[in-house]
C-alpha positions as CSV (number, residue, x, y, z in Angstrom):
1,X,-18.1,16.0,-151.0
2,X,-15.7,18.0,-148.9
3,X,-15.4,21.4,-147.8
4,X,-13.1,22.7,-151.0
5,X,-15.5,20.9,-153.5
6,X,-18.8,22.3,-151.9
7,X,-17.4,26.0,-152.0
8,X,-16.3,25.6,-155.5
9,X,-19.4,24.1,-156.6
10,X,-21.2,27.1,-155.6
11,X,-18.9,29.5,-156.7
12,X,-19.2,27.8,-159.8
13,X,-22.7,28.8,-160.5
14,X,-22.9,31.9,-162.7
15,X,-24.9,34.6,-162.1
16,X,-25.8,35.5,-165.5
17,X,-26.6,39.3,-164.1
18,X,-28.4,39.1,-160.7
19,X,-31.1,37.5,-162.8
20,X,-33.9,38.7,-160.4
21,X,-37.1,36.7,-159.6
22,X,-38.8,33.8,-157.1
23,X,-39.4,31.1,-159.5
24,X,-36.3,29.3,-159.7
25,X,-36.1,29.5,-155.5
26,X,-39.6,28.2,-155.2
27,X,-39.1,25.0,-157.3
28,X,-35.7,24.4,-155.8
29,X,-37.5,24.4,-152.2
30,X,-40.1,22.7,-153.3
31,X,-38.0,19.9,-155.0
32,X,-36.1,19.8,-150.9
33,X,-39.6,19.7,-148.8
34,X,-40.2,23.3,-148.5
35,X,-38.0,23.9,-145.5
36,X,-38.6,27.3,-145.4
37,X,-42.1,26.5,-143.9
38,X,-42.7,26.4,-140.3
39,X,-39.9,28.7,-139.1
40,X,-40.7,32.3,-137.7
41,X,-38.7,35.5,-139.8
42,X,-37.6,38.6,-139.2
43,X,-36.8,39.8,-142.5
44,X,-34.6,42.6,-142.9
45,X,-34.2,44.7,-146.2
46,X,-32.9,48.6,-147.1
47,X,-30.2,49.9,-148.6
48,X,-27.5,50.4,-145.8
49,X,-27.8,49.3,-142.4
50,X,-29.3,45.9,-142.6
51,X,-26.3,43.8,-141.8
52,X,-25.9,46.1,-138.1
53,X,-29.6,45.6,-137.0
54,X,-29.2,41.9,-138.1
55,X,-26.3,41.3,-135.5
56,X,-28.3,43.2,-133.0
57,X,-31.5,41.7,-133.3
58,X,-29.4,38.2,-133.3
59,X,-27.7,39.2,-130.6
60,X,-30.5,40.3,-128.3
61,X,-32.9,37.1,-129.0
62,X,-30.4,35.3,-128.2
63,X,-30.1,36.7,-124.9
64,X,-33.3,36.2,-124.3
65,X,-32.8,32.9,-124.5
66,X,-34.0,31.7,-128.2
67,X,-32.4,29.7,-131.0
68,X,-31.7,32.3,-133.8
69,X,-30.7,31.9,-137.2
70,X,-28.8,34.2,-138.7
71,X,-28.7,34.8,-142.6
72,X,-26.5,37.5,-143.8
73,X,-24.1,38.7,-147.0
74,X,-21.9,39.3,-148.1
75,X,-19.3,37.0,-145.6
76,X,-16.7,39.5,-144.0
77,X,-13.3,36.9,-143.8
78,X,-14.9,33.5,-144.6
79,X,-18.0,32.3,-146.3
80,X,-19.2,30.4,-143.1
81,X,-20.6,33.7,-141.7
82,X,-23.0,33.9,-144.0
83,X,-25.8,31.4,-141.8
84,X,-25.0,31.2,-138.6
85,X,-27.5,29.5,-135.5
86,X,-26.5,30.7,-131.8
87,X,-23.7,32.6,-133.0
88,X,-21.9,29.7,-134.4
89,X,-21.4,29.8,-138.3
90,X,-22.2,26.5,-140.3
91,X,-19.6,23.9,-139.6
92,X,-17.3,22.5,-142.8
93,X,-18.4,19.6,-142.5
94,X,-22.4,20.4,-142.0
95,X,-22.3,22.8,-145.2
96,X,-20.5,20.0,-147.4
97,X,-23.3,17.9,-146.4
98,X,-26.1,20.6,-147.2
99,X,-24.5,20.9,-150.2
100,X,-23.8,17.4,-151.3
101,X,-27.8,17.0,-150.9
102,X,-28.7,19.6,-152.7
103,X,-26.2,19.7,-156.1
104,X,-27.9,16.8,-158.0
105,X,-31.3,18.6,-157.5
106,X,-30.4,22.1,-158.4
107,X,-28.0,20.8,-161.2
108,X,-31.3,18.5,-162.5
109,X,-33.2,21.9,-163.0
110,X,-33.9,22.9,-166.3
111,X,-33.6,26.7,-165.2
112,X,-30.6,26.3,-162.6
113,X,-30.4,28.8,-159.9
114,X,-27.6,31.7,-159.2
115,X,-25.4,31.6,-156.5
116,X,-27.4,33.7,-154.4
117,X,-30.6,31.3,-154.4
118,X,-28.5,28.3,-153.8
119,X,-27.1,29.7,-151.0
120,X,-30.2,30.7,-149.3
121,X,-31.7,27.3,-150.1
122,X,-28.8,25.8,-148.4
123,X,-29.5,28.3,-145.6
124,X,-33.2,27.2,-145.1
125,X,-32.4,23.7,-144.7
126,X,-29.7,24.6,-142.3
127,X,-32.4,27.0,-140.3
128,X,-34.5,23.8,-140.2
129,X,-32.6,21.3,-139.4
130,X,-31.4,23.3,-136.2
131,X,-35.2,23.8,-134.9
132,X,-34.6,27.9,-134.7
133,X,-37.1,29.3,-132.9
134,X,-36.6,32.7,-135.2
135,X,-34.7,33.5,-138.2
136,X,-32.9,36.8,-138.4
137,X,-33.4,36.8,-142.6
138,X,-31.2,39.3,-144.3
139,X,-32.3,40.6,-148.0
140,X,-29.4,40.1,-150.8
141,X,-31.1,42.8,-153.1
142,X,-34.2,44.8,-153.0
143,X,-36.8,42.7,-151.3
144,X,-39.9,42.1,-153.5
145,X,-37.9,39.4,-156.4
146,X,-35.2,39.2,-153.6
147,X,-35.0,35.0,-153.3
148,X,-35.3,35.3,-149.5
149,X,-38.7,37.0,-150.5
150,X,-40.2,33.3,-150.8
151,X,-41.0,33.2,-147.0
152,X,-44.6,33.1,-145.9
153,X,-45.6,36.2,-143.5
154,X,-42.7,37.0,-141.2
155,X,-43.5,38.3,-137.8
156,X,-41.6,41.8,-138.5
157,X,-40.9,43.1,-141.9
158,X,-37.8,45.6,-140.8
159,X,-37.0,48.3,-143.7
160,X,-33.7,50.4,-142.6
161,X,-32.4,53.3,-144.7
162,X,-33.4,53.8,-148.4
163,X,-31.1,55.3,-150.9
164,X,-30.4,55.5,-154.2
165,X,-28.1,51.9,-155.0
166,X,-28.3,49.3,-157.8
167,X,-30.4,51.5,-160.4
168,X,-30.0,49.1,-163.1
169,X,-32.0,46.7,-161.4
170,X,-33.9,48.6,-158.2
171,X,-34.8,51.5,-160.1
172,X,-33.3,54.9,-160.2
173,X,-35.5,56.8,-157.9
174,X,-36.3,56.6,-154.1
175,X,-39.7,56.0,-154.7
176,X,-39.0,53.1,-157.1
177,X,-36.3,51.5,-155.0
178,X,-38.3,51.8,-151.4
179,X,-41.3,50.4,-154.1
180,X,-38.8,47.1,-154.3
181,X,-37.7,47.0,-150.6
182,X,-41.7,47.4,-150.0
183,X,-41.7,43.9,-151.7
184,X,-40.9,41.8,-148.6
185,X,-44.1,43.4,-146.8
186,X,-47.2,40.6,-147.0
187,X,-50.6,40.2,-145.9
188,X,-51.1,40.9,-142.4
189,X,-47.7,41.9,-141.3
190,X,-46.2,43.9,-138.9
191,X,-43.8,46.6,-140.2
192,X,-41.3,48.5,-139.2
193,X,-39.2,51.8,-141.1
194,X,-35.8,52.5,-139.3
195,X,-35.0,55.4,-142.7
196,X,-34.8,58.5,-142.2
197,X,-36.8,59.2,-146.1
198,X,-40.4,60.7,-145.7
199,X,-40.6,60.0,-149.6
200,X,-39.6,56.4,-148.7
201,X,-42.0,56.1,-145.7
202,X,-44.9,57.0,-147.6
203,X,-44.1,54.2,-150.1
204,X,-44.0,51.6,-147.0
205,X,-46.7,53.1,-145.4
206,X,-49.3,52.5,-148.6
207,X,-47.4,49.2,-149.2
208,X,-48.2,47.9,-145.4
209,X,-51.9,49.9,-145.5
210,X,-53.0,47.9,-148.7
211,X,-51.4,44.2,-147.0
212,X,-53.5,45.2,-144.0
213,X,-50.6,45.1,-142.1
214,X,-49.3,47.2,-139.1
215,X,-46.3,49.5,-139.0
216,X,-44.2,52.1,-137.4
217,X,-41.6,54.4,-137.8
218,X,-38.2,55.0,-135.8
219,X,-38.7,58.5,-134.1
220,X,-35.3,59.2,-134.9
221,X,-36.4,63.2,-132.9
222,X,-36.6,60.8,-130.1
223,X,-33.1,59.6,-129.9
224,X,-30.5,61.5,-127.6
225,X,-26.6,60.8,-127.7
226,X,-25.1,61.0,-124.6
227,X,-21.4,59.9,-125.1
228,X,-19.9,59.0,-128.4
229,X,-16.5,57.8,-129.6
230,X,-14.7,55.5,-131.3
231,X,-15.5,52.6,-128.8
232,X,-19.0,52.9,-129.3
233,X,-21.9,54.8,-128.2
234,X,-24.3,56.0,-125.1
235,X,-28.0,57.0,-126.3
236,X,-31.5,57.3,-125.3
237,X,-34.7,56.7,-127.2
238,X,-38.0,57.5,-126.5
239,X,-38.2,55.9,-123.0
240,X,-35.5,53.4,-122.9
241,X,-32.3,55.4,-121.6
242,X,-28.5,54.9,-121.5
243,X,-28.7,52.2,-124.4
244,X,-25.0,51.3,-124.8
245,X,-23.5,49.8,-127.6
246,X,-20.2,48.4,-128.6
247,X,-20.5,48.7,-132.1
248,X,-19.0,52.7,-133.2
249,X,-20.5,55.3,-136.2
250,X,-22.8,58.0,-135.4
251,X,-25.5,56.1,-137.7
252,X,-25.6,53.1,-135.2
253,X,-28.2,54.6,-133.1
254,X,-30.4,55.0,-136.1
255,X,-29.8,51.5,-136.4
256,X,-30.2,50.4,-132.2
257,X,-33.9,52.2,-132.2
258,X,-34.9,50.3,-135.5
259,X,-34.1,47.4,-133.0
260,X,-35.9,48.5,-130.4
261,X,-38.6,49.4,-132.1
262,X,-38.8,45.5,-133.7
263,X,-38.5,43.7,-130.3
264,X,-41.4,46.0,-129.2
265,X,-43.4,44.4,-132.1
266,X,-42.0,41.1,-131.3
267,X,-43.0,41.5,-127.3
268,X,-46.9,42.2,-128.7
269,X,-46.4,39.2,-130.9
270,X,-45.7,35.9,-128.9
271,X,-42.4,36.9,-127.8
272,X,-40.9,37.5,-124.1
273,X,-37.6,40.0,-124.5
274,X,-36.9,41.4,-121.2
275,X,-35.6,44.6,-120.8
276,X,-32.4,43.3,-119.5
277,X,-32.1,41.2,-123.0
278,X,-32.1,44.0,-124.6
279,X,-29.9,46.0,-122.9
280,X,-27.1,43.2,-122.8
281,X,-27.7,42.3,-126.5
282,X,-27.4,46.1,-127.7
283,X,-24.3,46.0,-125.9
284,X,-22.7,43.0,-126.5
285,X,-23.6,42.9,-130.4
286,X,-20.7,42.9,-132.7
287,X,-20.5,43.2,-136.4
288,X,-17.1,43.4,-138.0
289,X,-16.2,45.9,-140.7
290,X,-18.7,49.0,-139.9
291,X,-16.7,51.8,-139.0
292,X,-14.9,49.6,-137.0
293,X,-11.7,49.9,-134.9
294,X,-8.6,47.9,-136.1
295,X,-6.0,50.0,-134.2
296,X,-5.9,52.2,-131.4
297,X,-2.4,53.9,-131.6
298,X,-2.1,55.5,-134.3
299,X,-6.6,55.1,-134.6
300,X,-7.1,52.5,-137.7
301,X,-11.1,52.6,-138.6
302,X,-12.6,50.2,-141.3
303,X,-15.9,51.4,-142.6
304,X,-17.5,49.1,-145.9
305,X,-19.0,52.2,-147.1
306,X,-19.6,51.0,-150.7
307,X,-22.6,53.9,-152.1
308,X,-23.2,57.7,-151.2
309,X,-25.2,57.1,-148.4
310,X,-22.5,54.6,-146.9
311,X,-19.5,57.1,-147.3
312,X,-21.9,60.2,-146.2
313,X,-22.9,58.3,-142.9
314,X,-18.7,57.7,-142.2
315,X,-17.7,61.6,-143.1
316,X,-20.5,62.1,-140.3
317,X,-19.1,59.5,-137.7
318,X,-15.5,60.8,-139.2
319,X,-16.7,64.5,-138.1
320,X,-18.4,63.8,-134.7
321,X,-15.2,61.8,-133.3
322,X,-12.3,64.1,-134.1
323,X,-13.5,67.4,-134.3
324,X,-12.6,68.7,-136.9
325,X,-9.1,66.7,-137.1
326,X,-8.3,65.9,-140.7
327,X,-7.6,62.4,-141.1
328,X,-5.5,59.8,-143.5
329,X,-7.8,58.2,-145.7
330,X,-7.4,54.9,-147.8
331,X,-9.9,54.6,-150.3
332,X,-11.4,51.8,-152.8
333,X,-14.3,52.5,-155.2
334,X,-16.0,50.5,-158.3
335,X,-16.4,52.7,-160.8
336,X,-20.4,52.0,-161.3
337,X,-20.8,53.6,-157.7
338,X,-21.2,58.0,-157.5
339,X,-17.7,57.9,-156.4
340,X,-17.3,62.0,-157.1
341,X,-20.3,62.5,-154.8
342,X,-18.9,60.2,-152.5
343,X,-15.5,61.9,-152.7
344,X,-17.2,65.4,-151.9
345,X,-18.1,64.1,-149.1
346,X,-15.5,62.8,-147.6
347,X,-12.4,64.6,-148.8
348,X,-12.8,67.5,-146.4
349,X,-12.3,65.9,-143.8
350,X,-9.1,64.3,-145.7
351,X,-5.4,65.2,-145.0
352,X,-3.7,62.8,-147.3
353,X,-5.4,60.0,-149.6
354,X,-4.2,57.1,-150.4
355,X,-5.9,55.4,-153.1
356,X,-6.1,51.7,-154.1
357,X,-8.0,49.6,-156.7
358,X,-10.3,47.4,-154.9
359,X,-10.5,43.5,-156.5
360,X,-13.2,43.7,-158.6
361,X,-13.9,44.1,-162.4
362,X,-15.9,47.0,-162.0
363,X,-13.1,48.8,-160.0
364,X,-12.7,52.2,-160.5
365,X,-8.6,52.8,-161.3
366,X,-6.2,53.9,-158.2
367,X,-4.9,56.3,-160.5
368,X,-8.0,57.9,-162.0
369,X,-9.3,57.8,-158.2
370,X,-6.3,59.7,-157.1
371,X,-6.5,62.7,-159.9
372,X,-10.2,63.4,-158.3
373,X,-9.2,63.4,-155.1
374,X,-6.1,66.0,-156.1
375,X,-8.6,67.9,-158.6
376,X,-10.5,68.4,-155.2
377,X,-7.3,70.0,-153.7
378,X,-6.4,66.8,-151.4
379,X,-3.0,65.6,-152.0
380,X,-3.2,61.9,-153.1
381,X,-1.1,58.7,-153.8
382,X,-2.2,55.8,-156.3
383,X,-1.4,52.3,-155.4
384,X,-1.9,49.2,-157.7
385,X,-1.1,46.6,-154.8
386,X,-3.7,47.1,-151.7
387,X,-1.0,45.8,-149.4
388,X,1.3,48.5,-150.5
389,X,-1.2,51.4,-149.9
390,X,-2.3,49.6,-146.9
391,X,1.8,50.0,-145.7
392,X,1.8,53.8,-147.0
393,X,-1.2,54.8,-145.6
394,X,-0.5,53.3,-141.8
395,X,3.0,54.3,-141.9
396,X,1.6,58.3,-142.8
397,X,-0.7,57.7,-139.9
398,X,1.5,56.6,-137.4
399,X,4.5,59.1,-138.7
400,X,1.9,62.1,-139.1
401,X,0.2,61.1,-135.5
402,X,-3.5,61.6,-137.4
403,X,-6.3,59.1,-137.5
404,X,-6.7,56.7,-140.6
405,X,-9.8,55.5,-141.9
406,X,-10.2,53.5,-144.6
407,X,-13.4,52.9,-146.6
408,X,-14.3,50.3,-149.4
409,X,-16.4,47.4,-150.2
410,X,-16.8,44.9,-147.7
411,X,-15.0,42.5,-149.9
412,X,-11.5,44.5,-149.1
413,X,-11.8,44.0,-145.2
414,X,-9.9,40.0,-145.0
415,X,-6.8,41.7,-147.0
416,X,-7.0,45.0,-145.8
417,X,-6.4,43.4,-141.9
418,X,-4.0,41.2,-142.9
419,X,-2.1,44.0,-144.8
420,X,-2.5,45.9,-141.7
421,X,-0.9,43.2,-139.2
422,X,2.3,43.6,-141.4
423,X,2.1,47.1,-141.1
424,X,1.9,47.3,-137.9
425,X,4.9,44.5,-137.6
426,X,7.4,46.5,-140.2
427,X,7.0,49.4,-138.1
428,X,8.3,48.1,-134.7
C-alpha cells in the first residue's frame, strides 16, 4: 500500500453520523496489542482552544527535552499534521505502513470503525512505536464517548473553554456539554479548567471530586497583558512574568496560563520542566490558522473561528489590535452554526464583507450570508468561488489601506492561502 491508497482507504470509511461511543475503538486496539497502554497522556478536551494549548504544551515538553507525541484535528494543509512525534508529522511512507497493518483488521470487524477511530488507532501505534515519553492527546468531540477516551488515567486531564457547539450530539446546554467534556476525567487524576464558565467549572469540579482526583482552575484575574499586537503577545500570570508568545488573539493568554497551570501539575507528577523550558516553548510555539498573520502590508489575519464563541473571541482580538479601526472581513459559515449571533458580533467592527460559501454540504449560502450582513447595515458582496472573494476582499484591503480578517472553518485555510498568494501576485 502506498501513500494515495492509505489516505483513500481512510477517507473511504463513512461516518454514518459521528456515531459516538468506545466499543468499536476498544476491540480494534485490542485486536493490535493494546498500544495505547504504557504511554503517559495529556489529554486535552473543550470546546475552543484545545488545538493552541496542544502546540504549546508540545512545544514546551519538548524543550524540556522529552519525546512528545502530538495528536491533533482537524489537519490544517495536509493530513500528516494530524500525529506528529518531535515536531515531525508521520512520514508517507510510515503511515502507509500503519495503515497497510491495520486495514485487514479493521475491515474484518463486524461493527467497522469511522474515520475518526481509525485514525486514532493508527495514531496510538505510531505514539508506540516511537517510545514517546508523553502524548499530547487532543479530543475529536466531547470527551466522555470521545474514541481517544479509551486511555487509562492520563497524568493531566486539561479542559479549555466550554460553550455551546455540536447540540445534536453534546447536548444543548453548558451544563450538559461540560457533563461530556467531564467524560475524559478518571479515577485519580489530576485536572485542570483553563474556561472562563463557573457553570462549567462546577460540573468539572463534582466530576474530578467524585473520581477522587485533583484539580484547579486558571486564575484568569491573575493574568496581566503588557504588550499586545498582531505579532503576538507580552503577559504575566500569577508569579511567572513577561510570558511572551508568538502565537497572536487576545484569548491566547487564556490559553498560555491553562499551560502553565498543566506543567505545574506535570512538575508535582514525575516531570522536570525548567522555567527556562517554559519560557522558550511559550515563545517559540506555533499553530497555524488562529488568528494568524498571513500578510503584513495591507494586514491579512486568518482566524478558524467556526461557533459563537470562536467568532466572539476574534471580534475581541479584532477590537484590542486596531482600536476601533473597521476592518475588511471575508466570511464562511455552515449554516447549522448561530451564524446571526456570530454576525452580531463581528459586523461592527466590519467596513466591507465579503462573503463566500465555504466547501461543505452544510454551508450556509454566500448570498443568503451576504443579505444578513446588509440587513445589519454592513455593505456586503456574495461570492460563489472562494478564490474570487479571496481576490475582492485583498484587493479592497490593499486599495482601501484597512486590515482584512478572514474567519471560517479550519477546513478553508489550504485554499484560502493559496488564493491569497495569487492575490498578492495579481496586484504587483
Amino acid at each position: 500500500m502506498n501513500y494515495n491508497e492509505a489516505l483513500e482507504y481512510i477517507h473511504s470509511v463513512e461516518w454514518l453520523g459521528s456515531r459516538p461511543g468506545l466499543s468499536r475503538t476498544q476491540e480494534l486496539l485490542a485486536k493490535l496489542g493494546n498500544p495505547e497502554k504504557g504511554l503517559k497522556y495529556i489529554h486535552v478536551a473543550g470546546t475552543n482552544g484545545k488545538g493552541s494549548t496542544c502546540a504549546m504544551l508540545d512545544s514546551v515538553l519538548r524543550r524540556a527535552g522529552y519525546r512528545v507525541g502530538l495528536y491533533t484535528s482537524p489537519y490544517i494543509v495536509r493530513f500528516n499534521e494530524r500525529m506528529c512525534v518531535d515536531g515531525e508529522p508521520i512520514s508517507d511512507d510510515e503511515l502507509a505502513e500503519l495503515v497497510g497493518l491495520i486495514k485487514p483488521i479493521a475491515d474484518a470487524m463486524e461493527d467497522k470503525p469511522t474515520e475518526f477511530e481509525l485514525i486514532t488507532a493508527i495514531a496510538f501505534l505510531y505514539f508506540k512505536r516511537h517510545e514517546c515519553d508523553v502524548v499530547v492527546l487532543e479530543v475529536g468531540m466531547g470527551g466522555r464517548l470521545d474514541s481517544t477516551n479509551v486511555i487509562d488515567t492520563p497524568i493531566v486531564s486539561v479542559i479549555t473553554g466550554i460553550a455551546i457547539d455540536h447540540v445534536s450530539v453534546l447536548g444543548s446546554t453548558v451544563r450538559e456539554i461540560a457533563a461530556e467534556k467531564a467524560g475524559i476525567i478518571k479515577e485519580n487524576g489530576n485536572v485542570i479548567y483553563g474556561g472562563r464558565d463557573d457553570e462549567a467549572f462546577e460540573v468539572i469540579a463534582e466530576r474530578a471530586e467524585a473520581t477522587e482526583s485533583c484539580y484547579r482552575r486558571v486564575a484568569h484575574k491573575a493574568i496581566k497583558i503588557r504588550h499586545m499586537d498582531v505579532h503576538g503577545t507580552v503577559f504575566d500570570y500569577d508569579i511567572v512574568d513577561n510570558v511572551r508568545l508568538s502565537l497572536c488573539g487576545s484569548y491566547q493568554p487564556d490559553n498560555a496560563s491553562t499551560v502553565i497551570e498543566t506543567v505545574r501539575t506535570l512538575n508535582v507528577n514525575g516531570f522536570y520542566i525548567s522555567e527556562e523550558a517554559l519560557y522558550e516553548g511559550l515563545a517559540s510555539a506555533k499553530w497555524r490558522a488562529r488568528f494568524e498573520l498571513l500578510n503584513e502590508d495591507p494586514i491579512v489575519i486568518f482566524d478558524g473561528s467556526h461557533n459563537l464563541q470562536g467568532v466572539t473571541a476574534a471580534a475581541d482580538s479584532v477590537a484590542s489590535f486596531f482600536g476601533g479601526e473597521r476592518v475588511a472581513l471575508l466570511m464562511g459559515v455552515l449554516a447549522d452554526k448561530e451564524y446571526d449571533k456570530m454576525l452580531d458580533k463581528i459586523l461592527p467592527l466590519v467596513e466591507y464583507a465579503h462573503c463566500i460559501t465555504p466547501p461543505s454540504p452544510r454551508a450556509l449560502d454566500s448570498e443568503e450570508l451576504a443579505a444578513e450582513c446588509v440587513a445589519r447595515g454592513v455593505c456586503s458582496t456574495s461570492y460563489r468561488n472562494l478564490e474570487d472573494g479571496v481576490a475582492s476582499a485583498y484587493e479592497y484591503a490593499k486599495t482601501q489601506n484597512v486590515p482584512l480578517v478572514m474567519l471560517g472553518s479550519l477546513y478553508m485555510y489550504g485554499d484560502v492561502v493559496n488564493a491569497l498568494e495569487k492575490a498578492k501576485k495579481s496586484l504587483v
